[in-house]
Structure formats: structure tokens, C-alpha cells
N, C-alpha and C positions, 0 to 999 in steps of 0.2 A: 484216227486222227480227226480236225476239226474240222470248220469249215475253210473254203480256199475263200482268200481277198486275193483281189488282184492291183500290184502294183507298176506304177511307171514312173520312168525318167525320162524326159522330154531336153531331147541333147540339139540342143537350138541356141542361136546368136541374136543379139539384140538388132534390128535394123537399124542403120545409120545413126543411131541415139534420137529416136522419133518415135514417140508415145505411142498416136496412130498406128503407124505400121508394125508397131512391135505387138500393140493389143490386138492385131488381126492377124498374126504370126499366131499369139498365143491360142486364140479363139480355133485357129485353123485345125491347129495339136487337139484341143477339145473335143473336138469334133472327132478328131480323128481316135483318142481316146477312150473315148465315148462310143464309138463304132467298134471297138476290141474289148467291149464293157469291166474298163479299168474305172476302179473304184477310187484312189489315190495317183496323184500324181504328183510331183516333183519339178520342177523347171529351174535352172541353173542359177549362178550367183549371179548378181547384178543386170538382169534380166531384164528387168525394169530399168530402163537410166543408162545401163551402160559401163560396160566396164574397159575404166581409159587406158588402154594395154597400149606403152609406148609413151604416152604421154608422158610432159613433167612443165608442165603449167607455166613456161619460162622461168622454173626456180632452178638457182646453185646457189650455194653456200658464201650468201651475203648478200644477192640480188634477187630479185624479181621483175622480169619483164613488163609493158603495157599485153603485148601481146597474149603472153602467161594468166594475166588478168582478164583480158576477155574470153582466149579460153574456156576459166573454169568458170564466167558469167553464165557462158552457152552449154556448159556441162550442166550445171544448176541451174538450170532453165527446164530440164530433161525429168529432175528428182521426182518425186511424189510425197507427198504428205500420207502419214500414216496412223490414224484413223483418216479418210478422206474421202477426195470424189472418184479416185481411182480404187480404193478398194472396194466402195461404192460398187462400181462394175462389174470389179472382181467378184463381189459378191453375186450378182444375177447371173454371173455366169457357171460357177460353182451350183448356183442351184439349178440353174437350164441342163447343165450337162451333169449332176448330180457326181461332180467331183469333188472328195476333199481332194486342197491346191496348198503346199507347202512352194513358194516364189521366193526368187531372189532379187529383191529390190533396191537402188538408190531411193532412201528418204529425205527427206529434207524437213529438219527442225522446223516448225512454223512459225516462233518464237526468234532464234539465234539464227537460222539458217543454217549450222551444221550439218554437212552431209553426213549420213552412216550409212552404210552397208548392212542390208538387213533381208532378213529370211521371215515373211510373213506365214501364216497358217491362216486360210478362207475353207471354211465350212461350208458345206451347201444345206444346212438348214437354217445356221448362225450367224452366216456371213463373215465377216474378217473377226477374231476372237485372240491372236496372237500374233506378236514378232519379237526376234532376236535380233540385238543390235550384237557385230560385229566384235569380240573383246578388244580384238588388236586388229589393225592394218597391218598389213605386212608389209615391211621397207620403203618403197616410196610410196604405197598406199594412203599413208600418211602426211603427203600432200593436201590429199581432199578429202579426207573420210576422218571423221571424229571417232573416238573408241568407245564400245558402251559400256554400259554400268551392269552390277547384276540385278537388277530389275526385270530385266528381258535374257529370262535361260527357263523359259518356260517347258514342260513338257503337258499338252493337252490331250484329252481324251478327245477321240475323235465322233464322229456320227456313227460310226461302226464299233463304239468302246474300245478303240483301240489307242494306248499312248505310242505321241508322236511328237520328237523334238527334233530339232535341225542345231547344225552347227557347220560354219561356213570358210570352207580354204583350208587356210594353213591353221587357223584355232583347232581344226582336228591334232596337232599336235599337242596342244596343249593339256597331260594325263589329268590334271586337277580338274577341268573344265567336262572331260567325258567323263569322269567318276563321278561329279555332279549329275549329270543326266541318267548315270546309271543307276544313283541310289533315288532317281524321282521315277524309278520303274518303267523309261524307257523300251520300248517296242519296238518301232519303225526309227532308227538312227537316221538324220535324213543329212546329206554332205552338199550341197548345193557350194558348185566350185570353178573356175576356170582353169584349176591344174590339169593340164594335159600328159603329163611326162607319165612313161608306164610305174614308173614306182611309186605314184598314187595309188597305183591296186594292191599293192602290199598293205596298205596304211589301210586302208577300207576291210582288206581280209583281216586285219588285225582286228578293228574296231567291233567287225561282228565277233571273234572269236572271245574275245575280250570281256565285251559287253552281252554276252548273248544274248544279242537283239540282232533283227534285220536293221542292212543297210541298203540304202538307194541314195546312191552320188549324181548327181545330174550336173554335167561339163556342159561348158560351152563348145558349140563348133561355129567358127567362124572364117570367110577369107576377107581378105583385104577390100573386097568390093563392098563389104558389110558397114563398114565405119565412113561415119562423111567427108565429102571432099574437102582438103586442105588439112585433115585429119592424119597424128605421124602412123597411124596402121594402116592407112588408105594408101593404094598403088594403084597406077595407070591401067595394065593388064586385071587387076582384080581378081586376080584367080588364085591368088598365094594363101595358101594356112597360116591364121593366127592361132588359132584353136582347134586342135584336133580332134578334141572329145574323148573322149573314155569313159561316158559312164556306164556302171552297174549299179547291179543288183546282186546280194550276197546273202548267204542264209546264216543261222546264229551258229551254225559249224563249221562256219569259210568254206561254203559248197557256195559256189559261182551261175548263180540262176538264172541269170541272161546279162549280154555284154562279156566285155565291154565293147561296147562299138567302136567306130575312130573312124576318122576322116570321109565321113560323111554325117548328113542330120538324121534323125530319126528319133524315133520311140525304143526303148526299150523297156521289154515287158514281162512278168514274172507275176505266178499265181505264188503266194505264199501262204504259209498255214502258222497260225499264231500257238499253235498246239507245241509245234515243235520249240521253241522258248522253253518249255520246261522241260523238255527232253534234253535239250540242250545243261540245262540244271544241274541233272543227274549229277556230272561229277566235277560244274565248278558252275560258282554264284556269286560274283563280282560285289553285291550286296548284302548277301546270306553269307550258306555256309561257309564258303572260303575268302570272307571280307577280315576277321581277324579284327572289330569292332572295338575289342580291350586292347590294343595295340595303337591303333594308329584312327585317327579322328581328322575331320575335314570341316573347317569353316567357312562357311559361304558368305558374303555379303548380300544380300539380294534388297536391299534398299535404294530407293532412288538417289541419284548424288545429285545435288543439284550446287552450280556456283554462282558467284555473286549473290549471295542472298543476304539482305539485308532486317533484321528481326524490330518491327518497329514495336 
């Protein structure tokens, strides 16, 4: 067999929707990472920024609050710009602790202000090199998050030559969207998420089994004291679960390598061997041999969509 890489899920909550504290969360993990000499690591959906679990911005169907409107001022206050001065950081710290770092970020358009929901990839020789914007929001998500284009369905070779793409929530349901990452030679499947319910590991063992590729899902775990005050997941006692967490780590034969965790934070951590992907082969090829290529065809967009554009 090859050489082992080691990977992690870093199953952690964003601090009160505060930059600061959430970057010193992160750095904490790094460290800690780094001291279990993980090579990759993963960190949940919206990680960055904050994910408004409970919220609804004082919208129903045909109003909108003053209140609703300050809100999502102070939620996008939080966002980050992507290329920026945040991944800026993100970058020196990727090369300090020589992790590649697949994150789950709130962006924010520096243009429109649109917020997205996105899954960046930081290099620790390149610094930030990719992100994946969000396809869909899922149900009220669509509040505050803009949907992306296929521009950003990247899968990058890593520092270690290894492809790694991410894909975030509930867009793992979407078969069109993993059979794209699978015919761009997908490797490290990565699911940055705050689904907590146990039949998310169904959907994850699928995906490796699927795609024979590894997977690493990284949840959030959150309690009530995590989100700010005057915030609707925020309680007095502070000690309630928003987020339980569950993430793994899955190999490309739905062997269960570490995780899932739950109701507490942590790391979790799995040596993986990139060998076994073609052993996995043998006798199915999501690409290859059993893709059926004279049969059935897949078109992608992958051009920027841009509106309002006016051709002078």
C-alpha cells in the first residue's frame, strides 16, 4: 500500500459571530492539529460568519421588519471578502502549521454585497487558491445567502498531489453536482456542514461508496451560549445543543475511519492511504469503467454568470 496522509475534521462552532474569536478558535484547532501531525484539515460550514440557525431576519411572506433589517446589517458585518485580508491570515497560518485548510466561510460580494455560503481551499505553500460558492440555500437559507454559479465547483491538487473538492449541506444531495466532482478525479470528498441528524452518515457512506473517494464531513457543534446575545439560538442557561456534530471520516469502501463524534467538540482524526482509491476501482468506476459514457452525458456550466451587464 502507499504512503498514509493524515486527515481531520475539526467539529467546532463559530463564537458568537465574532471574527476575533472565531480566528483564535481556529488557530487553537491548528495547533492542536499540528501537534497530531495532521496534514489536512477540514473545518465546518459557515465557520467563518456564522451560521444563522433560527433566524429569519424579521421576513414573512409580504413583510419585512426594521428590526429583520438590522439583523442581517450585523450578520454582514461578520462576512469576509474572498480573495481578502482574511484569507490573507488564513494563509500564514496554513503555512505556520503546514496545513492544507478546506473552511467553511460567509463571503460577502465586495461588489453587490451578496452573501454566499462558501467552502474555501488555503494551501500552506499557495496560500488561498480556491472556493466553492454554495449551489443552493437550502429553504430559508435563502434569506441571506445568494446561490452560486458553476464557476466555483473546483477540485484542486493539493501540496501533497492530492485532489480535493468540497461540497457543502444539503447540495450533497444533489447526484448531478457529486458526478461533476467525480469525473474531475476527486480524492478527498470534503462535506463541510451543520447537519447534525444521524442519517447524515448514511448520505456520507454513500458518497464515499459512490464516488470512491474519501470523505471528511466536518459539523458543527454548537450550544446556545455560542451565538450572541439577543440572538434567537441564544438562551439564558446556555448550555442547550444547537449542534451536535457528527462528523467523519469514511474510506472509498464505506469503512468508517474515525467518528462520528456528537455532542461534544473535538478533532477527528484518520491516517488515509490514497492507494486504496484504486483498489476501491477494481470493480466499480463512477468515471471509468462502469460510467456507461455512450449512454448517458453530463453538461456542466462552469462559466461566470454575471447580471446587470450592460455591453457598451
Amino acid at each position: 500500500m502507499g504512503e498514509k496522509y493524515r486527515v481531520a475534521a475539526a467539529q467546532v462552532g463559530t463564537v458568537k459571530f465574532d471574527l476575533e474569536l472565531t480566528m483564535a478558535k481556529l488557530e487553537a484547532y491548528l495547533e492542536k492539529a499540528s501537534a497530531q501531525g495532521v496534514q489536512m484539515i477540514v473545518f465546518p460550514e459557515a465557520f467563518i460568519g456564522g451560521y444563522p440557525r433560527k433566524s429569519n431576519f424579521g421576513c414573512v411572506i409580504g413583510s419585512r421588519s426594521p428590526e429583520g433589517r438590522q439583523e442581517f446589517i450585523d450578520y454582514h458585518k461578520g462576512a469576509i471578502e474572498v480573495p481578502g485580508p482574511v484569507t490573507d491570515r488564513l494563509a500564514a497560518l496554513a503555512n505556520k502549521h503546514a496545513l492544507y485548510m478546506v473552511i467553511g466561510v460567509i463571503e460577502r460580494d465586495a461588489l453587490s454585497g451578496t452573501l454566499y455560503c462558501s467552502a474555501i481551499h488555503v494551501d500552506p505553500e499557495h496560500g488561498y487558491v480556491a472556493k466553492h460558492r454554495k449551489l443552493m440555500p437550502t429553504a430559508s437559507e435563502r434569506l441571506c445567502w445568494g446561490a452560486g454559479d458553476g464557476s466555483t465547483l473546483p477540485v484542486v491538487t493539493n501540496n501533497a498531489g492530492i485532489r480535493v473538492g468540497a461540497t457543502i449541506c444539503w447540495e450533497n444531495y444533489m447526484p448531478l453536482l457529486r458526478s461533476h466532482l467525480y469525473s474531475k478525479g476527486v480524492q478527498i470528498y470534503c462535506a463541510p456542514t451543520v447537519d447534525h441528524r444521524a442519517v447524515w452518515q448514511s448520505t456520507m457512506t454513500h458518497i464515499a461508496l459512490e464516488g470512491r473517494c474519501f470523505v471528511v464531513s466536518a459539523c458543527q457543534f454548537t450550544r446556545q451560549e455560542d451565538y450572541p446575545d439577543g440572538h434567537a439560538a441564544h438562551a439564558p442557561d446556555g448550555k442547550g445543543l444547537e449542534s451536535e456534530g457528527g462528523s467523519v471520516i469514511i474510506s472509498p469502501l464505506g469503512e468508517v475511519l474515525a467518528g462520528p463524534l456528537r455532542e461534544e467538540e473535538g478533532l477527528v482524526v484518520a491516517d488515509i492511504d490514497i492507494d486504496e482509491i484504486i483498489g476501491a476501482k477494481l470493480d466499480f468506476d463512477p468515471i471509468g469503467h462502469y460510467a456507461r459514457n455512450d449512454i448517458f452525458t453530463l453538461t456542466v456550466n462552469e462559466k461566470p454568470q454575471q447580471g446587470n451587464v450592460t455591453n457598451q
